[in-house]
C-alpha positions, 0 to 999 in steps of 0.5 A, spaced: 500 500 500 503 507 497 502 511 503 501 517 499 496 514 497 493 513 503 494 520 506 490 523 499 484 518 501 485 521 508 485 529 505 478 527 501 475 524 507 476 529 512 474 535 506 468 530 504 466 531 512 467 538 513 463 539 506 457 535 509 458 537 515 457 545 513 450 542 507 448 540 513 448 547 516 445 551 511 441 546 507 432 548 509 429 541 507 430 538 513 431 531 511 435 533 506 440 535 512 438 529 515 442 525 510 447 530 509 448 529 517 449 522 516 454 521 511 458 526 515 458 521 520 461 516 516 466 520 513 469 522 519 469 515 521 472 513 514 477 519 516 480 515 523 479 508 519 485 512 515 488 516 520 490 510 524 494 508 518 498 513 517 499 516 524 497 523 521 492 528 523 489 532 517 484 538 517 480 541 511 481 544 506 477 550 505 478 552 498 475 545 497 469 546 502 468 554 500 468 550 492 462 545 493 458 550 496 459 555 492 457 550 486 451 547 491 449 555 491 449 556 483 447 550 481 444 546 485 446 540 490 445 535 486 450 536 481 455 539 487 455 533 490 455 528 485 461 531 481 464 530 488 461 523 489 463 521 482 471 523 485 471 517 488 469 513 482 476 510 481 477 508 488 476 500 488 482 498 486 486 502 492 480 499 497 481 492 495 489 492 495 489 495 502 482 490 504 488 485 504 492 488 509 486 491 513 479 488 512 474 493 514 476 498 508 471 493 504 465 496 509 468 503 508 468 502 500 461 499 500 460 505 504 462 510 499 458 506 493 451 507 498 453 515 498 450 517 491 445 513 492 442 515 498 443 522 495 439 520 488 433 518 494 434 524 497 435 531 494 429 535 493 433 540 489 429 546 485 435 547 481 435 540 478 427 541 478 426 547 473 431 544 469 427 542 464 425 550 462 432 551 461 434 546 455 427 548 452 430 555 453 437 554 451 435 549 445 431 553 443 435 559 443 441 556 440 437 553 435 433 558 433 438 564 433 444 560 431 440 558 424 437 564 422 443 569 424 446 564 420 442 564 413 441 572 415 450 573 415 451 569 409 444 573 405 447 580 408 455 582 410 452 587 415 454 584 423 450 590 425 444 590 421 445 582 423 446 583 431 441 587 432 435 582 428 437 576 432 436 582 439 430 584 436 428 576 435 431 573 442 426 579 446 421 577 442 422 569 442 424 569 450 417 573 452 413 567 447 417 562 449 415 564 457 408 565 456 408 557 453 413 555 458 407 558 464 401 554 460 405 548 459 407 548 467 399 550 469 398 542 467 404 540 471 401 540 478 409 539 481 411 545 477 411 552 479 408 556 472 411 562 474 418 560 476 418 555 470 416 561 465 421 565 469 427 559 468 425 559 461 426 566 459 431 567 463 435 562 459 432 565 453 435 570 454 442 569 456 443 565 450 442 571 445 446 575 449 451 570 448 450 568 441 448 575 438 454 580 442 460 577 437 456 581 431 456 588 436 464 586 435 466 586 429 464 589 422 463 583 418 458 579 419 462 572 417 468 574 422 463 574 428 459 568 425 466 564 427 465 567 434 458 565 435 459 557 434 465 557 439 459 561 444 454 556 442 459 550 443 462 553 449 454 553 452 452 547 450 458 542 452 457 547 459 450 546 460 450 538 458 455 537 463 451 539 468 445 536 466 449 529 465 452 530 472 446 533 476 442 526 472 447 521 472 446 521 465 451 520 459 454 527 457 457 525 450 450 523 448 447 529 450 452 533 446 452 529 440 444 530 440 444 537 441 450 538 437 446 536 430 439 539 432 442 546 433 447 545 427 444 541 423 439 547 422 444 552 421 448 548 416 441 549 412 440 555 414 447 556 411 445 554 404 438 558 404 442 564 406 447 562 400 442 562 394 438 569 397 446 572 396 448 570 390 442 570 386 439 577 389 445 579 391 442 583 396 447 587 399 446 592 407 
């Protein structure tokens, strides 16, 4: 057994206990604190387990506390805490080299492994709830946006004209993709409509922000179409992340997925906005 292995596992537990510990502390949903205060309880027993081993005493790392619950805060516990379960994927090998010398590491790995799924059980998280009205949000607003500016750069060589009708476009849309989202959540008895219209719109928005402002850039048209696509591939890979962490899904499916709806839509919008310039030859 590698000792500094052993002392890195030690560091984890130690940093797992104290970030329990402090959701714990600030969590509102009673049973959520209930099941945080639990896991607590067996980190800090794993932390001892390791802590005899090594003979060394350890504290936590704030920086590390301080960075699972800022991500709990902004996006959700439920991807904060699986991002931080899922560091321990790669630990069974390592449990069972050192089952062979200590034979209680074998509960503790199995401990581990119940971790997420005492959390999947748990988590009553409202980020992760309203999740759904912000890929309809960001999907539609990718889709949409990137394909008509796509065809409307290629038909007219203005980045201005073309920046300012994807912000008349993206106001115009996020309001009618909220009022839709309002009347597709009043069927939805677990839903809020007003905040399921407010996720949607909101998302709406910050993505035309980000698809739209390379055009206020720079004063070609095709030269901020390049910096669009690096946006729209930023947010998607971003975004899908999250989702695959916080649902335990398969992110490279989801990329894959939405990368040709968004540009499979833009690439035929490529083609309508090629054909309008050559053959009307429009100019703005």
């Amino acid at each position: 057994m590698e000792f500094q292995k052993a002392l890195a596992q030690q560091q984890n537990e130690i940093d797992d206990w104290a970030i329990y510990t402090k959701m714990a502390d600030v969590c509102k949903d009673e049973k959520n604190a209930e099941i945080f205060t639990k896991i607590a309880q067996q980190e800090i027993t794993h932390y001892n387990f390791w802590k005899k081993i090594t003979g060394k005493e350890l504290h936590p790392r704030r920086w590390r506390i301080w960075l699972y619950v800022m991500l709990a805060t902004i996006f959700g516990i439920s991807f904060a805490l699986k991002l931080l379960e899922r560091g321990e994927e790669n630990a069974e090998e390592f449990y069972k080299e050192v089952a062979k010398e200590y034979p209680e590491a074998k509960q503790i790995y199995e401990d581990e492994k119940s971790h997420e799924m005492m959390l999947l059980g748990m988590l009553r998280d409202e980020k992760l709830r309203y999740a759904g009205a912000v890929v309809l949000g960001m999907n539609d607003a990718l889709v949409e946006l990137t394909g008509t500016l796509t065809g409307v750069a290629l038909a007219f060589d203005n980045a201005k004209y073309v920046g300012i009708t994807g912000v008349i476009m993206g106001i115009a849309a996020s309001l009618s993709m909220a009022g839709s989202a309002y009347l597709e959540a009043r069927e939805q008895k677990e839903l809020d409509p007003k905040k399921y219209a407010l996720y949607t719109g909101i998302s709406y928005i910050l993505t035309t922000i980000l698809v739209v402002f390379p055009f206020f850039l720079f004063t070609s048209a095709k030269a901020a179409l390049l910096l669009m696509f690096v946006n729209a591939v930023l947010a998607t890979v971003v975004y899908n992340f999250y989702i695959a962490v916080a649902r335990d899904e398969d992110f490279g499916d989801r990329v894959k997925e939405m990368f040709v709806i968004t540009f499979g839509v833009a690439l035929i919008s490529f083609v309508i906005g090629y054909f309008v310039n050559r053959y009307f030859g429009i100019e703005i």
